[in-house]
C-alpha positions as CSV (number, residue, x, y, z in Angstrom):
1,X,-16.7,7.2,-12.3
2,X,-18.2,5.9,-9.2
3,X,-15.3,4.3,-7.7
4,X,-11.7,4.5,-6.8
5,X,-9.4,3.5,-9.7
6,X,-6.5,1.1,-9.1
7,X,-3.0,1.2,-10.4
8,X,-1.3,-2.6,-9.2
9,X,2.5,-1.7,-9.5
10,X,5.4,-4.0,-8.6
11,X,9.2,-5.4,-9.5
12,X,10.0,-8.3,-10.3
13,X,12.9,-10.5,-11.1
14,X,13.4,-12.2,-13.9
15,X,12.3,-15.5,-12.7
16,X,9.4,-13.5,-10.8
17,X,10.1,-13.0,-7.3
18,X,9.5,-9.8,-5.5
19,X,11.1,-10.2,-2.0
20,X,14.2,-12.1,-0.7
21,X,14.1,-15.2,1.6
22,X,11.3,-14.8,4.1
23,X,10.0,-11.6,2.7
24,X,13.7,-9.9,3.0
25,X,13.3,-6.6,1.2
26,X,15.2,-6.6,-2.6
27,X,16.2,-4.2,-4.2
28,X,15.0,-4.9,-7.7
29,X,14.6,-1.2,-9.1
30,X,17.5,0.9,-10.5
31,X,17.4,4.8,-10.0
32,X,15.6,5.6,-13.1
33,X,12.7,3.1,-12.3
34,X,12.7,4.6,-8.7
35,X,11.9,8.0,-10.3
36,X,9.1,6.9,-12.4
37,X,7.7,4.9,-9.5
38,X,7.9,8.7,-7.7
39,X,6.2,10.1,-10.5
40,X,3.6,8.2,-10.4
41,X,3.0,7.8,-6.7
42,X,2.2,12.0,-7.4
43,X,-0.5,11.1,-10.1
44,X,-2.4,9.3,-7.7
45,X,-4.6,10.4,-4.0
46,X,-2.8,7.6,-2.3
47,X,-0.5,4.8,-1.9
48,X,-1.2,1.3,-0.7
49,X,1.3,-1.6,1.3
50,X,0.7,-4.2,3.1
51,X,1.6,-4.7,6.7
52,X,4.5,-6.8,5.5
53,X,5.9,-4.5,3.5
54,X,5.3,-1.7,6.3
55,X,7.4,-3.9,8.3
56,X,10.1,-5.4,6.0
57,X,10.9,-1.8,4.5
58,X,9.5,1.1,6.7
59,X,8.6,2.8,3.4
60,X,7.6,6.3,3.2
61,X,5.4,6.4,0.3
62,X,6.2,9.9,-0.8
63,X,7.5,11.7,-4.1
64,X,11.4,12.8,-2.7
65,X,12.5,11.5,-5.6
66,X,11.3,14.3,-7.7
67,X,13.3,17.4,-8.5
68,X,12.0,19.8,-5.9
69,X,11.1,22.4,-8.3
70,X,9.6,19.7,-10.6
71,X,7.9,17.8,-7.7
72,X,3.6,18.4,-7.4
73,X,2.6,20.4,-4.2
74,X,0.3,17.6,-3.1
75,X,1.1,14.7,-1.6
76,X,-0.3,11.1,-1.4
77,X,-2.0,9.8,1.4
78,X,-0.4,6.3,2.7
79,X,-2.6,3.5,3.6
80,X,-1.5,0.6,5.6
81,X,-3.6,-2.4,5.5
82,X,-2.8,-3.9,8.9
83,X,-5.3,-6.8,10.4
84,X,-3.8,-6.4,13.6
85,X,-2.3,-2.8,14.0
86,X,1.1,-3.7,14.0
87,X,2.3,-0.8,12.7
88,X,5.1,0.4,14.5
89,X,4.7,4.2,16.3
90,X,8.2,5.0,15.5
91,X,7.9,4.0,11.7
92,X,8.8,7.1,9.0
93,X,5.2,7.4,7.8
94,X,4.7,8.6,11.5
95,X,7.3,10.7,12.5
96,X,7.0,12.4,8.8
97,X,3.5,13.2,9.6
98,X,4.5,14.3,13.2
99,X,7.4,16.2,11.2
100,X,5.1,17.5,9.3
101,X,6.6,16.3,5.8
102,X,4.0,13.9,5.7
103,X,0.3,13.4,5.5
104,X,-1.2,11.1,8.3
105,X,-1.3,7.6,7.2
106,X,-4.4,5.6,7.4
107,X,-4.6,2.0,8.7
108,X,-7.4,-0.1,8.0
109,X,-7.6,-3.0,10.4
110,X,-9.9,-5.8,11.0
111,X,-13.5,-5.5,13.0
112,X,-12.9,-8.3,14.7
113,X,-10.7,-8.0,18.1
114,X,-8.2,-9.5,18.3
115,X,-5.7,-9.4,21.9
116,X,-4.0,-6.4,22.6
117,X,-5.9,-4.2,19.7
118,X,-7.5,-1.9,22.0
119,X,-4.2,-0.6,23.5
120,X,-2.8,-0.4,20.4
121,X,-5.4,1.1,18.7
122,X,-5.2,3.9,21.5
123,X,-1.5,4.1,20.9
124,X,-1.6,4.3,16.5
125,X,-3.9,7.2,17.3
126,X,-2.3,8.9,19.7
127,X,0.8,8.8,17.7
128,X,-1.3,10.3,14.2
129,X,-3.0,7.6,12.2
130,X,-6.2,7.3,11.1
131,X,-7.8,4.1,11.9
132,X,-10.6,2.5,9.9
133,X,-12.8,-1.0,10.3
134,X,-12.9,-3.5,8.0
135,X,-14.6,-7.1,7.9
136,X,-12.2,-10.0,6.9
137,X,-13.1,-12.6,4.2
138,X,-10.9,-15.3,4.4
139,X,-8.6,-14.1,7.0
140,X,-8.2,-11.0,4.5
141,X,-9.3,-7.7,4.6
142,X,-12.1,-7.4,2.0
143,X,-10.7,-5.3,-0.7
144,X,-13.9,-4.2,-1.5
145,X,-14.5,-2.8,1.8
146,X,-10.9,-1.1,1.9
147,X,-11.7,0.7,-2.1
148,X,-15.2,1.2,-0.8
149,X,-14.6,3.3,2.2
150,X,-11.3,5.0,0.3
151,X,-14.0,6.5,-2.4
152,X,-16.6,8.3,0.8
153,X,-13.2,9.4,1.5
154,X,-12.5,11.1,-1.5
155,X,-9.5,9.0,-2.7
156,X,-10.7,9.1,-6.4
157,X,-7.2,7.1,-7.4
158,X,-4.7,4.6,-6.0
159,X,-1.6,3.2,-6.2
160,X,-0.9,-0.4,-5.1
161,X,2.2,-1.2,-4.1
162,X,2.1,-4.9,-2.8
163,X,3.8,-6.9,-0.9
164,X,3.3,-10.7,-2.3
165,X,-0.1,-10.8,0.1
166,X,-1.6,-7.5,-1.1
167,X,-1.0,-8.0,-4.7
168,X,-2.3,-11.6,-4.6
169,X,-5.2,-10.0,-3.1
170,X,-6.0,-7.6,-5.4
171,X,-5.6,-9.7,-8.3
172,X,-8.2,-12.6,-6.4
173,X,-10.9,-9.9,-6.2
174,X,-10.0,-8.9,-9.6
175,X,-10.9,-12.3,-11.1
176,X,-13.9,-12.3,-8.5
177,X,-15.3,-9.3,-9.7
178,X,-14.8,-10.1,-13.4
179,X,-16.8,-13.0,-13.3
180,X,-19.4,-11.8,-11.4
181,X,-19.7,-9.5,-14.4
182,X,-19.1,-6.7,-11.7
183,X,-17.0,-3.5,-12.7
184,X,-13.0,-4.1,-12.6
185,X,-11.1,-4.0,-9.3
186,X,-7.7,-3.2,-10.8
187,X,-7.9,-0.6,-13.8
188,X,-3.9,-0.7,-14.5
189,X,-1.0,-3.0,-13.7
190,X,2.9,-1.9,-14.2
191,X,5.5,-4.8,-13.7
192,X,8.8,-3.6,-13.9
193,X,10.9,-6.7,-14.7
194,X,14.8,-6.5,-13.1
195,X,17.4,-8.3,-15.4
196,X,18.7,-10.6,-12.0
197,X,17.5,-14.2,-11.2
198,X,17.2,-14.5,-7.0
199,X,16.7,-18.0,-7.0
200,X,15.4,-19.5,-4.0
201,X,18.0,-18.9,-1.7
């Protein structure tokens, strides 16, 4: 295939909410659903969040989950999308690159300048990312911009792992590209459904 495939994988509650109040992280998975999520972070090149979810849950995007002697030699690359590079310098994708446990994550920002994204352009690089440009559409990064420049790249598969914006996201370009008759923008999807209500509190 010509083009990145897409794996959209989240958790949800039972009455279908992702994150606490005000994008709080929740922890909706149990240990065994953890695993498999681990699992199959290691069956693709790479991992996408969100900036909100870099934020919210400083996640690391690796396979640590696995049994060592189990767990697959490569690892995935993480991908932040981040308008605005505010990505923190001191967040774990960093320092485990810097520790070398890691691979250095890639942050695709927005073309456009926006105040104080020189200086921290200068200061994500210093500390180990990878920075590409996007255009926005929308006020969004254009997801076929991000998959686009992900398959020069080599990233042949993906994982998405939301938050609420990036999923939504996805799944808009998804019904885009399926009426346009164009080729599908999201090739799998994996709810896994937690047996809690949150409510809207």
């Amino acid at each position: 295939t010509d083009r990145t495939l897409v794996t959209l994988t989240f958790a949800q509650s039972l009455d279908a909410k992702i994150a606490g109040k005000g994008g709080r992280q929740l922890l909706l998975s149990c240990p065994e659903s953890m695993l498999m999520t681990h699992w199959m972070r290691s069956m693709h090149d790479a991992i996408l969040v969100g900036i909100g979810t870099a934020l919210n849950d400083n996640p690391q995007l690796n396979t640590r989950l696995i049994p060592e002697a189990s767990r697959p030699s490569k690892l995935p690359r993480p991908i932040v999308l981040d308008a605005q590079l505010r990505l923190p310098i001191d967040c774990k994708l960093l320092s485990n690159f810097r520790q070398r446990v890691g691979l250095q994550p890639w942050i695709f920002c927005s073309s456009s300048n926006f105040p104080e994204m020189s200086s921290r352009r200068s200061t994500l690089l210093e500390a180990g990312a990878i920075i590409f440009d996007v255009p926005c559409e929308d006020g969004f990064l254009s997801i076929p911009q991000v998959l686009g420049e992900l398959y020069k790249q080599g990233i042949k598969s993906l994982m998405v792992e939301g938050g609420a914006t990036i999923i939504n996201s996805f799944l808009k370009c998804s019904q885009q590209s399926d009426g346009l008759g164009a080729p599908p923008v999201i090739d799998i999807i994996i709810i896994t459904t937690a047996p809690m209500f949150v409510g809207d509190g």
